[in-house]
SEMINU-278804 format. One record per atom (N, C-alpha, C): residue number from 0; residue in one letter; chain; atom name; x, y, z. Coordinates in nm, 2 decimals, m for minus. Example, Ala and Ser with C-alpha at 12.3 -4.5 7.8 and 13.67 -1.06 7.14 Angstrom:
// SEMINU-278804
NODE;n;res;chain;atom;c1;c2;c3
NODE;0;a;A;N;1.32;m0.57;0.78
NODE;0;a;A;CA;1.23;m0.45;0.78
NODE;0;a;A;C;1.32;m0.33;0.78
NODE;1;s;A;N;1.28;m0.22;0.71
NODE;1;s;A;CA;1.37;m0.11;0.71
NODE;1;s;A;C;1.29;0.00;0.79
//
This chain:
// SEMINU-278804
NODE;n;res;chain;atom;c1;c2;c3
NODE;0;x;A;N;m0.32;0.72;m1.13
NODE;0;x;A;CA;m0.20;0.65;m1.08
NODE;0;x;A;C;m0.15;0.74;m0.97
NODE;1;x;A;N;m0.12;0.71;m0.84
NODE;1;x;A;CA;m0.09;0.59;m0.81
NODE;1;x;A;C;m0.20;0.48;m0.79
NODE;2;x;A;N;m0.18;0.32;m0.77
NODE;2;x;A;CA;m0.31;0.25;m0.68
NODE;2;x;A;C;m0.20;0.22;m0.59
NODE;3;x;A;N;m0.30;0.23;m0.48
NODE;3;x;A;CA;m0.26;0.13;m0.36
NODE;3;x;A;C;m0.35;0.04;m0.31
NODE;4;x;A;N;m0.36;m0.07;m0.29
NODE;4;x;A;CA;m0.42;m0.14;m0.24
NODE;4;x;A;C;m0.35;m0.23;m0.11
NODE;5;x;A;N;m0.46;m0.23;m0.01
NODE;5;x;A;CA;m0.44;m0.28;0.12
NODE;5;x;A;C;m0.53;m0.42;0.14
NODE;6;x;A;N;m0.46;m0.52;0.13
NODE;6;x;A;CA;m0.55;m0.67;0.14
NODE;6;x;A;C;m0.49;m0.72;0.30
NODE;7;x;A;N;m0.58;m0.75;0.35
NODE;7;x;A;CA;m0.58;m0.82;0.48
NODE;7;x;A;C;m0.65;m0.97;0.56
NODE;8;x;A;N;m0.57;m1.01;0.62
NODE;8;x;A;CA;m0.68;m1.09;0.64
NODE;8;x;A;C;m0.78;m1.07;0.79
NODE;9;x;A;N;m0.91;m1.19;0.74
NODE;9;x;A;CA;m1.02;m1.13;0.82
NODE;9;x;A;C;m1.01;m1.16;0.96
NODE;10;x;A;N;m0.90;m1.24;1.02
NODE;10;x;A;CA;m0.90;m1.27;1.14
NODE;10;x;A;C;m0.88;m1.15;1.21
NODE;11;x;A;N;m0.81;m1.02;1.19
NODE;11;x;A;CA;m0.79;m0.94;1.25
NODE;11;x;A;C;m0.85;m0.89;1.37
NODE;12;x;A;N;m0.88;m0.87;1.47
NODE;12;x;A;CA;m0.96;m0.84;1.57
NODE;12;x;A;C;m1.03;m0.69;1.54
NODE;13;x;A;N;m0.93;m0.61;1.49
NODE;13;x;A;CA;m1.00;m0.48;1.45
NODE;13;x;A;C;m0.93;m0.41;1.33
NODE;14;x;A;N;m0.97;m0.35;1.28
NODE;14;x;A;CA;m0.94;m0.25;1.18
NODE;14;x;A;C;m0.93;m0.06;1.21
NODE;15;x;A;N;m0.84;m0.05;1.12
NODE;15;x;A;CA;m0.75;0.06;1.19
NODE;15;x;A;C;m0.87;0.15;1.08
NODE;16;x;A;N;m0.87;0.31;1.09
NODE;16;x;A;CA;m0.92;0.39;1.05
NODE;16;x;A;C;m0.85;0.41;0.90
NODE;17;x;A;N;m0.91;0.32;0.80
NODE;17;x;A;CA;m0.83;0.35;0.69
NODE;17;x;A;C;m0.84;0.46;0.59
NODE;18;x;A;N;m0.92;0.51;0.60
NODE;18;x;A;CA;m0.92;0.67;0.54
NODE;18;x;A;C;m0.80;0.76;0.58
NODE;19;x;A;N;m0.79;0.76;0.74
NODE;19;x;A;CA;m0.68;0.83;0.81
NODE;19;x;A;C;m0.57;0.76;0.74
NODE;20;x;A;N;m0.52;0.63;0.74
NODE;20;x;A;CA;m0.40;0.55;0.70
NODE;20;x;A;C;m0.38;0.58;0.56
NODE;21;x;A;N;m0.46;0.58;0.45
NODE;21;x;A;CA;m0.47;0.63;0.31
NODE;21;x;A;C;m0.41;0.72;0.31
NODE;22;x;A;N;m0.48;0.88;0.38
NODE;22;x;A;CA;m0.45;0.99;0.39
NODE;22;x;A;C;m0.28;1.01;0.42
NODE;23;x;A;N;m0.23;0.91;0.47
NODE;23;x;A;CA;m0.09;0.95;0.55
NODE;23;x;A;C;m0.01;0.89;0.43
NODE;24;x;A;N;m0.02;0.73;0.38
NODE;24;x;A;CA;0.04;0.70;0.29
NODE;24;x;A;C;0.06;0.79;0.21
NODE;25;x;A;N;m0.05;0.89;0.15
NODE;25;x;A;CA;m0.04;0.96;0.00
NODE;25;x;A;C;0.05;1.08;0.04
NODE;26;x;A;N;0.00;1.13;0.19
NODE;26;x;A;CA;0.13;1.20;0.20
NODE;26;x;A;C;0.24;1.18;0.18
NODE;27;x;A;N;0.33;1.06;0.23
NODE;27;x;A;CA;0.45;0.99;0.17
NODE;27;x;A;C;0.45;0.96;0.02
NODE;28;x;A;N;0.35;0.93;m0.02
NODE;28;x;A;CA;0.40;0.96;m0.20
NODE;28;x;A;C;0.42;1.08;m0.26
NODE;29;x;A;N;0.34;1.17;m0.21
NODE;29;x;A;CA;0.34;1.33;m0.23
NODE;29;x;A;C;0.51;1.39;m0.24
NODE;30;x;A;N;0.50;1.35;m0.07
NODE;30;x;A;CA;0.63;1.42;m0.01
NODE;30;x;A;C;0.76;1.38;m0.06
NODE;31;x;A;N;0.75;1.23;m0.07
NODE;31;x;A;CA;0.88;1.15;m0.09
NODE;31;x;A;C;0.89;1.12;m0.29
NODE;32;x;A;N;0.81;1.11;m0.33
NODE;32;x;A;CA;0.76;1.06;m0.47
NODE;32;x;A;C;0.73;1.19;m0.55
NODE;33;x;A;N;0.71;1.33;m0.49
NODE;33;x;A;CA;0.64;1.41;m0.61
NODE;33;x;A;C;0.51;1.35;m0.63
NODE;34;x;A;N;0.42;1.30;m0.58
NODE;34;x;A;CA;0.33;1.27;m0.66
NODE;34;x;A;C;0.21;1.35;m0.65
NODE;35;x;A;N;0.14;1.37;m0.70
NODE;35;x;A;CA;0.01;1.44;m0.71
NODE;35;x;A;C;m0.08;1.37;m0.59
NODE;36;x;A;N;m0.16;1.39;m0.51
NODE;36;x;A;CA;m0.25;1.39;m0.40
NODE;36;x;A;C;m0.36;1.32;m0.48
NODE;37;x;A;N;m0.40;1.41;m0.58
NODE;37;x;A;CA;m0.54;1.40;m0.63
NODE;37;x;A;C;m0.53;1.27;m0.74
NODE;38;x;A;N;m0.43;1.23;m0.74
NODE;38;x;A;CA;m0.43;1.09;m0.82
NODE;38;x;A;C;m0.39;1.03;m0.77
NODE;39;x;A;N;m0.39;0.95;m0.64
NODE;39;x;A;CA;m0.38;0.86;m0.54
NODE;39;x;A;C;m0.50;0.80;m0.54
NODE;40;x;A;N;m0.54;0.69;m0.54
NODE;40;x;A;CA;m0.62;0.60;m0.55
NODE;40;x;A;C;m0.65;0.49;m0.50
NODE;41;x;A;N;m0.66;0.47;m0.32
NODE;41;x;A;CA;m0.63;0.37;m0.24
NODE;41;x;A;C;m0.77;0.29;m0.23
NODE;42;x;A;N;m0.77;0.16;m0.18
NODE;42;x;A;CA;m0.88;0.04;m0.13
NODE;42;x;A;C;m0.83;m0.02;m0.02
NODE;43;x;A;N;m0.93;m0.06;0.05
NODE;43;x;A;CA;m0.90;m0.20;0.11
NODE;43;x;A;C;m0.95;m0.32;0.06
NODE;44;x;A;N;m0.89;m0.46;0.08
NODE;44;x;A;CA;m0.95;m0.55;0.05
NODE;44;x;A;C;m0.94;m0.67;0.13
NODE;45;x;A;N;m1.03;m0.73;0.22
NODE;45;x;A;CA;m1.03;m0.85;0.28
NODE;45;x;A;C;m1.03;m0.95;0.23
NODE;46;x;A;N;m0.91;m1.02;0.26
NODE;46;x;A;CA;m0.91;m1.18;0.20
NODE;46;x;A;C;m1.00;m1.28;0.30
NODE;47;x;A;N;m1.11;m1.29;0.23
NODE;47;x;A;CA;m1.13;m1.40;0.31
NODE;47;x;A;C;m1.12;m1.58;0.33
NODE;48;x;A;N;m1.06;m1.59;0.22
NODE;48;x;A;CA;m1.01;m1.75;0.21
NODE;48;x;A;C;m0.85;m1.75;0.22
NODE;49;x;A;N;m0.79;m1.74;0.32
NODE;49;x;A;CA;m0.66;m1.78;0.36
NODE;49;x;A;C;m0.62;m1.88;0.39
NODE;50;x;A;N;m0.46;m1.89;0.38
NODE;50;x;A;CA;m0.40;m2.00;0.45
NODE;50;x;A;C;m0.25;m1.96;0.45
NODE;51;x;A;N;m0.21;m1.92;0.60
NODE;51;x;A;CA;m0.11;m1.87;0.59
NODE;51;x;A;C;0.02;m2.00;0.69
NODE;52;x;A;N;0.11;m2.00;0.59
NODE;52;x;A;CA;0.21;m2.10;0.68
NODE;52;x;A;C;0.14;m2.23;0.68
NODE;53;x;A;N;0.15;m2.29;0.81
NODE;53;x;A;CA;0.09;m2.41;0.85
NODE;53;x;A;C;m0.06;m2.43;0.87
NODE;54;x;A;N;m0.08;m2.30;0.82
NODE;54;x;A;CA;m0.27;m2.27;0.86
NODE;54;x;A;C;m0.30;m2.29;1.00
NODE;55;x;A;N;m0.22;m2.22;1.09
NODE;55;x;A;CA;m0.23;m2.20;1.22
NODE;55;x;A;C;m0.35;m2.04;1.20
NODE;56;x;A;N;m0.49;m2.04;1.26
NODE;56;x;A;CA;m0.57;m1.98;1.27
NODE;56;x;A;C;m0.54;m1.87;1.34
NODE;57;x;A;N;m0.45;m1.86;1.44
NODE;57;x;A;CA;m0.40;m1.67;1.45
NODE;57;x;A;C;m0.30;m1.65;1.37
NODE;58;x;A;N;m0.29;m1.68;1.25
NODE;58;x;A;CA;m0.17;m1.64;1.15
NODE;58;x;A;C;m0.22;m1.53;1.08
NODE;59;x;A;N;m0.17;m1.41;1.05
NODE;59;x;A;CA;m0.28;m1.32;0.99
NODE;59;x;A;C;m0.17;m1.21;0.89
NODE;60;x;A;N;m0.25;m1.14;0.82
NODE;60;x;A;CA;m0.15;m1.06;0.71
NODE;60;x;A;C;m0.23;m0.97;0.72
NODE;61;x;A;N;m0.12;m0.86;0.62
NODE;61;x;A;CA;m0.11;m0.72;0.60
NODE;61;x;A;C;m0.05;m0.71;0.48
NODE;62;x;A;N;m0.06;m0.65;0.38
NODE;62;x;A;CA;m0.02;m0.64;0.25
NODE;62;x;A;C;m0.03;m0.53;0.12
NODE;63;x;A;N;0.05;m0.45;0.14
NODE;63;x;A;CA;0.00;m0.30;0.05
NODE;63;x;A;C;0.09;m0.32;m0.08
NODE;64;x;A;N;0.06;m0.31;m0.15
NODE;64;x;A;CA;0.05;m0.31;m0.29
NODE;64;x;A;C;0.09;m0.14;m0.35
NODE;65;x;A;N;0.18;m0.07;m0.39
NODE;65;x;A;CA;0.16;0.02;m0.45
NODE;65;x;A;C;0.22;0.07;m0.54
NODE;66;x;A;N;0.15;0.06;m0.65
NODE;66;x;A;CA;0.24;0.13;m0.83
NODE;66;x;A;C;0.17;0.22;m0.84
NODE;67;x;A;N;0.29;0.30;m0.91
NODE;67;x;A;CA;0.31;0.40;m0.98
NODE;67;x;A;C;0.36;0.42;m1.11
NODE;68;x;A;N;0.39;0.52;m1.21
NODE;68;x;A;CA;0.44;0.53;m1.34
NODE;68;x;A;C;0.54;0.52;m1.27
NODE;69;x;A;N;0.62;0.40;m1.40
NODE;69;x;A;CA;0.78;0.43;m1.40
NODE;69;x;A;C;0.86;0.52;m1.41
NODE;70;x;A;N;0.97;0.55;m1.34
NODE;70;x;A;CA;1.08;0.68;m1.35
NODE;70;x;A;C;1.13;0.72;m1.25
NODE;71;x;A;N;1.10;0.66;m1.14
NODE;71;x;A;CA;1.14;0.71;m0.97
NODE;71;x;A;C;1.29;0.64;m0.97
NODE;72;x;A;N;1.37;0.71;m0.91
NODE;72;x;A;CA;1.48;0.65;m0.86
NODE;72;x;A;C;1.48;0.52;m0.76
NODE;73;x;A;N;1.55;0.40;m0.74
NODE;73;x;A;CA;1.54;0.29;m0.66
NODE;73;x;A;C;1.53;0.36;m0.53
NODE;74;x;A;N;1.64;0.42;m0.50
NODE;74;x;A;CA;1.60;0.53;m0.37
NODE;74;x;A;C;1.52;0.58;m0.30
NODE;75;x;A;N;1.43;0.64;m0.42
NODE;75;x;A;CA;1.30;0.70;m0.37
NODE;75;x;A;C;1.20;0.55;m0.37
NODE;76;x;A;N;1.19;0.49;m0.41
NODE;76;x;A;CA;1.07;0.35;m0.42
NODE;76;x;A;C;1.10;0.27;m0.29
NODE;77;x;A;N;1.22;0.26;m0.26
NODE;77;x;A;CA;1.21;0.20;m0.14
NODE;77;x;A;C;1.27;0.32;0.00
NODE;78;x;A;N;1.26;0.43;m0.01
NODE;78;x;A;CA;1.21;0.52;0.11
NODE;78;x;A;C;1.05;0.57;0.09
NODE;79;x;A;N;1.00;0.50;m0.02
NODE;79;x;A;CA;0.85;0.52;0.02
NODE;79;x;A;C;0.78;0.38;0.08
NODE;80;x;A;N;0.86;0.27;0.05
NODE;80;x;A;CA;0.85;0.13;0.09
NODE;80;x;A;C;0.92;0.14;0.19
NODE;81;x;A;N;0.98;0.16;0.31
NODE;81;x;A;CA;1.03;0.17;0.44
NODE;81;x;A;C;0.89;0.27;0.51
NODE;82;x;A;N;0.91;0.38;0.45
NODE;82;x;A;CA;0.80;0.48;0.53
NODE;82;x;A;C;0.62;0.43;0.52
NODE;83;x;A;N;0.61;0.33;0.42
NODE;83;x;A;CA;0.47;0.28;0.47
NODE;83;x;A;C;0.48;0.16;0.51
NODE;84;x;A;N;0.56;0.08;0.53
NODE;84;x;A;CA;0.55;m0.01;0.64
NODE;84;x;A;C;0.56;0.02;0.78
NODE;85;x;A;N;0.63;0.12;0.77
NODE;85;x;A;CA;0.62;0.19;0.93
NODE;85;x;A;C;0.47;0.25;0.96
NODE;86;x;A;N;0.42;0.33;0.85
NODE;86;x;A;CA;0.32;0.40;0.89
NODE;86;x;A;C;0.17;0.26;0.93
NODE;87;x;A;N;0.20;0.14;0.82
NODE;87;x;A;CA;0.08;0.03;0.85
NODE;87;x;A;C;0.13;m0.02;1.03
NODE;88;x;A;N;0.26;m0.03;1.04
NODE;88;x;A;CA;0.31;m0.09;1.16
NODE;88;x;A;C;0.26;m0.01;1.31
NODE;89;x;A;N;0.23;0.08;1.24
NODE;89;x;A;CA;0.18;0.16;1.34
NODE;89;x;A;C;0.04;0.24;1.36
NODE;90;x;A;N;m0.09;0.16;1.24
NODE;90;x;A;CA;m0.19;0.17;1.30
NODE;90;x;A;C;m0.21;0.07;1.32
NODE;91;x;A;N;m0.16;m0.08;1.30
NODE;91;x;A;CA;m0.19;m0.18;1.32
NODE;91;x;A;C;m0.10;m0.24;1.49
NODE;92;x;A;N;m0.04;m0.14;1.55
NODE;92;x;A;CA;0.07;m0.19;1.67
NODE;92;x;A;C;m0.02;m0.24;1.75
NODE;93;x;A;N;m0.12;m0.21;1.81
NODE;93;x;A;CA;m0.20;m0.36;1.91
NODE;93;x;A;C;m0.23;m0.50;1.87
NODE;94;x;A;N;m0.16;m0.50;1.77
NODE;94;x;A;CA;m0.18;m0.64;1.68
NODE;94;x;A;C;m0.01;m0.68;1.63
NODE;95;x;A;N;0.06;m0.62;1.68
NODE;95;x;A;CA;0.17;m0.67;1.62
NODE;95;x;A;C;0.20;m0.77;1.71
NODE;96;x;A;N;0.26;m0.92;1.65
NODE;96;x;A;CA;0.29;m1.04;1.69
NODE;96;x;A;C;0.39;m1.12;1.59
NODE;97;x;A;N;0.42;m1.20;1.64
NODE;97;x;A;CA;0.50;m1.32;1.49
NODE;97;x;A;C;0.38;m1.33;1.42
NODE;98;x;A;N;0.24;m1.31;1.48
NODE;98;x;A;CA;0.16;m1.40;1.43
NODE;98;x;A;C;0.12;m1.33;1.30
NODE;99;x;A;N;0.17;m1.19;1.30
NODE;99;x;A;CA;0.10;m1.07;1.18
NODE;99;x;A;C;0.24;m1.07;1.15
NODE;100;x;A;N;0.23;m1.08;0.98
NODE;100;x;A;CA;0.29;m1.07;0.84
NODE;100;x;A;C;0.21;m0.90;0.78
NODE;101;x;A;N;0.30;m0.85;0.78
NODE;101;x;A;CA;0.32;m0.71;0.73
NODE;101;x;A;C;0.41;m0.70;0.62
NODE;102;x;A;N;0.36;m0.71;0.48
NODE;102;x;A;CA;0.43;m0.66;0.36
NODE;102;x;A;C;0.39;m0.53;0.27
NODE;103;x;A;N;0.49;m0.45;0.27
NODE;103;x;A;CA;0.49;m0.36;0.12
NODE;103;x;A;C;0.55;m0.41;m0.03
NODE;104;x;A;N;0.46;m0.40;m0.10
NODE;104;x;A;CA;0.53;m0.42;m0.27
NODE;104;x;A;C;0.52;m0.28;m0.29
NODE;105;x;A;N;0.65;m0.21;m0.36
NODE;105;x;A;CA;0.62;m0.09;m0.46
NODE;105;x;A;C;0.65;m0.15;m0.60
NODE;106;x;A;N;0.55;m0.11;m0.66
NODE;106;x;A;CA;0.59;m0.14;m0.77
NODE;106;x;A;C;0.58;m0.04;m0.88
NODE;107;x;A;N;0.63;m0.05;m1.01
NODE;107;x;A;CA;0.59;0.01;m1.14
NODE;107;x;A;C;0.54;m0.01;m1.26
NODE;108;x;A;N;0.47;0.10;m1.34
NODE;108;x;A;CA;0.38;0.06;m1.46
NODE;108;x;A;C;0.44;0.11;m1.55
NODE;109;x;A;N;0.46;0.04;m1.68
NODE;109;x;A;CA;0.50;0.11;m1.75
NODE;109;x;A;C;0.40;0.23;m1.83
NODE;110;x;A;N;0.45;0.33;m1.83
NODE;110;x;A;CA;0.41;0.48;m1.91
NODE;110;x;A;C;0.36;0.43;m2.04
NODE;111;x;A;N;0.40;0.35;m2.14
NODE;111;x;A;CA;0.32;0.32;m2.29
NODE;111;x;A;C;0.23;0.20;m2.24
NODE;112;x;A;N;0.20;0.13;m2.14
NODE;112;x;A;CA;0.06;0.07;m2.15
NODE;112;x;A;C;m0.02;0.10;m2.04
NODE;113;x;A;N;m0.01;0.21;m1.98
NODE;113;x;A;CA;m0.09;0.27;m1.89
NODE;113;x;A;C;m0.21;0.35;m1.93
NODE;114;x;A;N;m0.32;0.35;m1.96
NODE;114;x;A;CA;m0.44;0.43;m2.02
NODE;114;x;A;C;m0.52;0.48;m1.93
NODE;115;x;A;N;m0.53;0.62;m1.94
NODE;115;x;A;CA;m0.61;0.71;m1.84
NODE;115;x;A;C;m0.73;0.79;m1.90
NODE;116;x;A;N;m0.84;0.77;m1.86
NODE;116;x;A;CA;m0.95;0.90;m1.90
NODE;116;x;A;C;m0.99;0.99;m1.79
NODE;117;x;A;N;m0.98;1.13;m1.76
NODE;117;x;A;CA;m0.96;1.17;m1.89
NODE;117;x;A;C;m0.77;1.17;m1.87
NODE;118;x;A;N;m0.71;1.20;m1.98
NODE;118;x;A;CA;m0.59;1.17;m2.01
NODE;118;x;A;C;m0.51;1.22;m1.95
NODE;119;x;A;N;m0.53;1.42;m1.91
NODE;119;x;A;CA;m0.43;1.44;m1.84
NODE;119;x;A;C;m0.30;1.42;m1.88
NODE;120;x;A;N;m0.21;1.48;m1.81
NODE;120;x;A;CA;m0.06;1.47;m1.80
NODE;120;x;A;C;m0.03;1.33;m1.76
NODE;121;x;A;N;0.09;1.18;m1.80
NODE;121;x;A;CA;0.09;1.11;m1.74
NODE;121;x;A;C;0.26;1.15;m1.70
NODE;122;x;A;N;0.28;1.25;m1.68
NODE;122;x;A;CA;0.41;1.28;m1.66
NODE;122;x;A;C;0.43;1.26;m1.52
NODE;123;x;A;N;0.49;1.14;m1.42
NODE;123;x;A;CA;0.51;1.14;m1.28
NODE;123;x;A;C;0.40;1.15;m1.23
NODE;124;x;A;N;0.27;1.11;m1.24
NODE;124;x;A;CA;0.11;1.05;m1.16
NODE;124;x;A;C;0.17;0.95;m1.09
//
């Protein structure tokens, strides 16, 4: 814990360096969240069956996804939700248009149905 997952769609013209983009996000969970580095656990994922709006074919998304164990103050969840939409907004800025939909979800897990091996501490992962 954490996951983040990055789903996009395939119209994109290019893709940003997402190892670098991972790398920065987890730093904002690190920095802003306490979180541990080494249990950050990012993907990407291309949608390729979309239909966004009116299904106008340059309509395109961005979408990150990221829980964690519950216990963060609202505060902290959405200054980590401000600071990665800025960070996607800005390897994705040769592509920003009305036409690109850029969303963050933060979300939370609950700590009693969370199962980890090996088990570890689930104290704030």
């Amino acid at each position: 814990m954490p996951h983040i997952v990055l789903e996009y769609s395939q119209n994109l013209p290019e893709l940003p360096d997402f190892r670098a983009l991972f790398d920065d996000i987890h730093q904002v969970l690190h920095r802003v969240g306490g979180i541990r580095l080494d249990n950050c656990k990012s993907r990407a994922r291309p949608a390729e069956h979309v239909y966004i709006g009116d299904g106008d074919p340059d309509s395109a998304f961005i979408h990150v996804d990221i829980e964690f164990l519950a216990g963060r103050s609202l505060e902290i969840r959405q200054a980590i939700g401000r600071e990665c939409l800025d960070l996607v907004k800005r390897y994705y800025h040769l592509h920003l248009s009305d036409a690109l939909q850029i969303t963050v979800r933060v979300g939370e897990v609950a700590r009693d149905t969370y199962f980890k091996d090996p088990t570890g501490s689930l104290n704030y992962q």
